[in-house]
Structures are given as structure tokens and as C-alpha cells.
Steps between C-alpha positions, in 0.01 A plus 500: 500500500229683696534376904293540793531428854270403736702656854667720641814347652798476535472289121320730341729759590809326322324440206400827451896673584613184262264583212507863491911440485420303206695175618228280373462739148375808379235314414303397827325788653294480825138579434330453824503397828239354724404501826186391721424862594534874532726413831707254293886583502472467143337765474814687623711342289326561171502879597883479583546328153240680297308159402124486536350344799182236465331308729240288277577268231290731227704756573819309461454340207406875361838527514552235227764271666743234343581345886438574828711419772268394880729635722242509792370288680293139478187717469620657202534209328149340574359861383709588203659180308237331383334747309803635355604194371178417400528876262823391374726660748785340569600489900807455705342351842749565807247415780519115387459385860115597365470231235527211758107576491462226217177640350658904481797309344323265287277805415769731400675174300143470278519885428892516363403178276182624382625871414859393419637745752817448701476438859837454653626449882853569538760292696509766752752549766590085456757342246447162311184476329609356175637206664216456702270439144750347340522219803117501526510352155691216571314461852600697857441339840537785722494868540593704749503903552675607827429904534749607764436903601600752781212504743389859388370353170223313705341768672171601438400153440183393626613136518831575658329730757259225594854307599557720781883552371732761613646584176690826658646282716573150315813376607474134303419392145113428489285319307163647467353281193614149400257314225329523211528806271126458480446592836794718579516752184140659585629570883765742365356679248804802432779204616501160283380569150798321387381196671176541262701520209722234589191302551323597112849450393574119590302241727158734625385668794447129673807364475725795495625522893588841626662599821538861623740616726550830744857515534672758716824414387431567133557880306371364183181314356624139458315236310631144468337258243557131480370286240540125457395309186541231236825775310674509834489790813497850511574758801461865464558749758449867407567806747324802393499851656258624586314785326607819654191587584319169561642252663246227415601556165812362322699785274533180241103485472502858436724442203332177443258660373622797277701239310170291487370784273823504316455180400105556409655710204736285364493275245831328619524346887730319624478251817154507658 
């Protein structure tokens, strides 16, 4: 399996020390990654790991890849996805909070069908997916996503600046969204893509309710999902850490997605 990776993160960077260890088989080599520019910090990394650095989709696909892996940002997806689905390249989307844009979803949807191409969102840094479908089937009433995180993970936010809040200084639990995922997932665009795939996952982006949460007294990203439907109730509560060097970013995600693209490559799965 030939893999790029649009980014230059703190996900790119485990799936390249995880590949070139061969955990995921001597098979899977990294062939590329991508980045929006010269300045790009992927351009760092692909010098640190020896991997060619792109920054257009021609040159990209000259690098003949199986899957690539948007590890990036929601821009990333509405530049990239589409047309490498739409060449047969199959993609691993971990910006999802991006597809609650219905037409860039619906687009890159027409594009996996038409070219036969996998495109897969992982679960993420949340738990609980498979019952999720499998009550949707039978008929769900109501879903909720509580993301609970220490209030450095909402700095830098242009919506939570606008709020005027102190988040050095919190001293109480805060709520700083309550409502629909529609509204809420596009306000935090680094923060609540698990909300997003919660929301493609089970009910939609209208009726999947999402409330997010600055909470001094918290050391871990906590996420508590409730579900209530026709096969009975469901809570969830995760507590992530944090990724050492991003705190808006669960360490599960980060895994979340190197074990999305172990599944990508094998014929057997179990669960979700």
C-alpha cells in the first residue's frame, strides 16, 4: 500500500514513526506528503523522513497512491478529496467537521460511488459508533455529543474570543455552545469533528445536539454521548489525553486514524 498525507502534524508524524517501524507491514511505504506551501511544516517533516513533499494534486498523484490520509485542515479537504476520489484514490478524511457542508459531502459521496474508491471517516477520539447504526436502523429519538475540554483547547477561537471569556482564568465549568451540530461543528473547526461524525454516523447534522464545554477542572478531553431509541439507551463517556503537543487534539484520534488505514488493507474487520 502506497500512502500519502496531506499535513504536517502531530498525525502525520505518527504515521510516519509507525510505518517506517513496520507496525502496519513491510508492505505500506509512505510516498508523499502534502502541504499548502513552501512554508508548510510538512515540508519539514518530509525532509526529516526522507518522503517527497507536494503541494498540488498533479504532483501527488505522480506519486501513484493507494490512500491518502487528510490530516490538515477543512481546506484540505474541499481542495484535495474530491478529485482524488474522483481518480480512484481512496481517502481517509480526518477533518470531518468539513463535510457538514452538504454539497462538499454529497460531492465527495458521488465521486467514491462513481470511481469505486474508498472514502472513510474514522470514529475518532469518540467510542460507540456501531451501536449508534445499528439503533438508527430500528429508529433513534435523540442524540447527544457533550465535548467537555480544559480551557486551553479553546483558544485561538474566533467564536470563543468574540465571548469575551477569560479562559486563563476560568474558575467554573462553561458552556460556550449548546444546539444543533449544524450550527455548532463549523464554529470549532480543530475542536468537534467527532460531533460531525457522530452526526454522518446516526440521526444528521439537524438533529444531532452538541454541547461544548471549557472546563477548568478537567486534565483530559471528555466526551459524553447519549442516545435514546426504539433498542433501548446508550451513554458513553470517553476521557482522552490530550495530544502531547496539541491539546485540541485527542491522542485517541491520532490513533483513530492509523488504525483507520489498518483497516483500509484488510480484508477481515471486525466491529465498525
Amino acid at each position: 500500500m502506497r500512502v500519502a498525507l496531506l499535513g504536517g502534524g502531530t498525525i502525520a508524524r505518527l504515521f510516519l514513526d509507525h510505518i517506517r517501524r513496520g507496525d502496519l507491514g513491510d508492505d505500506v511505504e509512505v510516498v508523499a506528503v502534502a502541504g499548502r506551501g513552501a512554508a508548510s511544516r510538512g515540508r519539514a517533516l518530509a525532509d526529516e523522513y526522507e518522503v517527497a513533499f507536494t503541494t498540488t494534486i498533479a504532483a501527488l498523484m505522480s506519486k501513484k497512491p493507494d490512500v491518502v490520509v487528510e490530516a490538515a485542515s477543512h481546506e484540505a479537504v474541499r481542495e484535495f478529496c474530491e478529485p482524488l476520489l474522483a481518480q480512484g484514490v481512496a481517502v481517509i478524511v480526518l477533518s470531518g467537521g468539513a463535510l457538514c457542508d452538504d454539497d462538499l459531502r454529497m460531492a465527495l459521496e458521488r465521486a467514491a460511488q462513481r470511481s469505486g474508491a474508498l472514502l472513510y471517516v474514522p470514529s475518532g477520539g469518540i467510542a460507540g459508533l456501531d451501536g449508534l447504526k445499528a439503533a438508527c436502523v430500528a429508529g433513534v429519538d435523540d442524540v447527544k455529543i457533550t465535548v467537555m475540554k480544559p480551557p486551553a483547547a479553546w483558544k485561538n477561537i474566533p467564536y470563543v474570543d468574540k465571548l469575551g471569556i477569560d479562559l486563563d482564568h476560568l474558575s467554573a465549568r462553561r458552556t460556550i455552545y449548546e444546539g444543533a451540530a449544524r450550527g455548532g461543528v463549523p464554529l470549532f473547526p480543530a475542536n468537534v469533528n467527532i460531533a460531525a461524525v457522530l452526526s454522518m454516523a446516526g440521526i444528521g447534522f439537524d438533529r444531532t445536539r452538541l454541547e461544548v464545554v471549557a472546563d477548568p477542572a478537567l486534565e483530559h478531553n471528555t466526551h459524553l454521548i447519549e442516545i435514546r431509541g426504539k433498542t433501548g439507551n446508550i451513554s458513553i463517556k470517553v476521557e482522552n489525553v490530550p495530544a502531547p503537543d496539541n491539546p485540541k487534539t485527542a491522542w485517541l484520534a491520532c490513533y483513530s486514524a492509523l488504525a483507520a488505514l489498518k483497516f483500509a488493507k484488510s480484508p477481515v474487520r471486525y466491529g465498525t
